[in-house]
DRENBA-65684 format. One record per residue: chain; x, y, z of N, C-alpha, C in turn. Coordinates in pm, whole numbers, plus 50000, padded with zeros to 5 digits. Example, Ala and Ser with C-alpha at 12.3 -4.5 7.8 and 13.67 -1.06 7.14 Angstrom:
2
+---+-------+-------+-------+-------+-------+-------+-------+-------+-------+
| c |    nX |    nY |    nZ |   caX |   caY |   caZ |    cX |    cY |    cZ |
+---+-------+-------+-------+-------+-------+-------+-------+-------+-------+
| A | 51319 | 49431 | 50780 | 51230 | 49550 | 50780 | 51320 | 49670 | 50780 |
| A | 51285 | 49775 | 50708 | 51367 | 49894 | 50714 | 51290 | 50003 | 50787 |
+---+-------+-------+-------+-------+-------+-------+-------+-------+-------+
end
This chain:
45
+---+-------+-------+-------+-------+-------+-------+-------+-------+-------+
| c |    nX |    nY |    nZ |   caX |   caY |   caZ |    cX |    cY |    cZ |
+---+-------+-------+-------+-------+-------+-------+-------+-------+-------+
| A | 50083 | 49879 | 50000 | 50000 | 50000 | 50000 | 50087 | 50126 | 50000 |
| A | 50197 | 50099 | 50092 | 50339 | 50230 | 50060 | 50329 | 50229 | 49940 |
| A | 50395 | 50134 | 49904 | 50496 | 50163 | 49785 | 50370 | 50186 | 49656 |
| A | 50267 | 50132 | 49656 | 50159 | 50219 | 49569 | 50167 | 50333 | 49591 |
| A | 50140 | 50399 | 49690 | 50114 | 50520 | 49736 | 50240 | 50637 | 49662 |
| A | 50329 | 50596 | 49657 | 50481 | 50648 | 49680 | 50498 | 50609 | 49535 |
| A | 50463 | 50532 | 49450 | 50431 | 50514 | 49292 | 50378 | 50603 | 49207 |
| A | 50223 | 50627 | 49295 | 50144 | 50725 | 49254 | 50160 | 50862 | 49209 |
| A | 50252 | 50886 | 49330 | 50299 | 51054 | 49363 | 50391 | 51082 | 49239 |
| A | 50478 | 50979 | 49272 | 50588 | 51009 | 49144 | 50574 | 51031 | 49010 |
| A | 50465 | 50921 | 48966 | 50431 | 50940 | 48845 | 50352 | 51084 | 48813 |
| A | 50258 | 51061 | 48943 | 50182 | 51255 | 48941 | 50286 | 51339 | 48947 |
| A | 50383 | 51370 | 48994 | 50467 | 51463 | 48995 | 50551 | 51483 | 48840 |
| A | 50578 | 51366 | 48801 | 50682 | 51321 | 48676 | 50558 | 51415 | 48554 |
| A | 50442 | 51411 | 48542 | 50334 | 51455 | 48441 | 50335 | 51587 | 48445 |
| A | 50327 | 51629 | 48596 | 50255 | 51782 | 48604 | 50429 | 51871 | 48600 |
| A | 50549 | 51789 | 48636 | 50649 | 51862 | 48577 | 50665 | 51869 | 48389 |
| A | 50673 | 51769 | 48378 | 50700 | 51732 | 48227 | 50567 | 51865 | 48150 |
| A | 50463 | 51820 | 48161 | 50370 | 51916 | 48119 | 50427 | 52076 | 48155 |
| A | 50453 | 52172 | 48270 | 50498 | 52234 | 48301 | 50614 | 52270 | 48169 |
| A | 50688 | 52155 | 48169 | 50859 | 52185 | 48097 | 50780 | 52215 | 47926 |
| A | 50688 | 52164 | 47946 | 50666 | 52144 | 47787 | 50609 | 52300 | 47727 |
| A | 50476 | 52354 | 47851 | 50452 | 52431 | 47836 | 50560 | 52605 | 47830 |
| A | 50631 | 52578 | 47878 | 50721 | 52668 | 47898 | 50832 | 52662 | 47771 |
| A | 50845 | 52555 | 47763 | 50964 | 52587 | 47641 | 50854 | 52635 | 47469 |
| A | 50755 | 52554 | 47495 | 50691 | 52610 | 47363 | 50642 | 52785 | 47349 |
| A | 50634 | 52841 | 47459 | 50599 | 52972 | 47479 | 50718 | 53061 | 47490 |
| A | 50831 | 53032 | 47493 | 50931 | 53087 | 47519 | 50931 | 53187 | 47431 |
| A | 50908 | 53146 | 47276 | 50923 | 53280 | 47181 | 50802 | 53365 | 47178 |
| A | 50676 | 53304 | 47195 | 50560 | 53430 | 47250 | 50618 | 53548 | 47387 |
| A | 50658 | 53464 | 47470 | 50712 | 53583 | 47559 | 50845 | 53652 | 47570 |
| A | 50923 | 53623 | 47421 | 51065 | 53727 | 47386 | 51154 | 53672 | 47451 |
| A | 51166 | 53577 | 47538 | 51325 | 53495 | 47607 | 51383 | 53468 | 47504 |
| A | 51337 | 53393 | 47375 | 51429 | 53350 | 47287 | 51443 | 53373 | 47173 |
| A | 51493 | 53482 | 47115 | 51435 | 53501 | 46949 | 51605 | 53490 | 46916 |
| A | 51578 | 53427 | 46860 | 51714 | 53380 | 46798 | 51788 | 53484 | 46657 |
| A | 51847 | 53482 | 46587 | 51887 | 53546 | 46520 | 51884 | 53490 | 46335 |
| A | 51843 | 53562 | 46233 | 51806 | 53516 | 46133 | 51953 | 53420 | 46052 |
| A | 51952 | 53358 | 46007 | 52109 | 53311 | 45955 | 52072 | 53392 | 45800 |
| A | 52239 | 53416 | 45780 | 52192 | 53526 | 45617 | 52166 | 53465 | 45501 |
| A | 52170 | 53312 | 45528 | 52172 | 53211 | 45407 | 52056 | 53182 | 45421 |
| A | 51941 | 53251 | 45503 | 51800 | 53225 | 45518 | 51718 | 53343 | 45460 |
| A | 51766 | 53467 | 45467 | 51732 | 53570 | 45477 | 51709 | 53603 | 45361 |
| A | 51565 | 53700 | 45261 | 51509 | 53689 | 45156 | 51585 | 53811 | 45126 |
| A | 51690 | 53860 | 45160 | 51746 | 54000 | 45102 | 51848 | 54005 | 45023 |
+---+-------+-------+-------+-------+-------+-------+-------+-------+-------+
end
């Protein structure tokens, strides 16, 4: 019944971080932390 218990948590914890990590790195460029820089071999000029 521990070690269920103590199973449970982990896996709940392991989701609501992972989800967390996921959400955050995909938003990163909506909120300007990461705008990277154009390469000139990309660039239409």
């Amino acid at each position: 019944m521990k070690n269920k218990m103590i199973t449970m948590m982990a896996v709940f914890g392991f989701t609501v971080l992972t989800f967390v990590a996921q959400t955050i790195s995909a938003s990163a460029c909506m909120w300007g932390a990461y705008q990277p820089k154009e390469p000139k071999l990309l660039s239409n000029k």
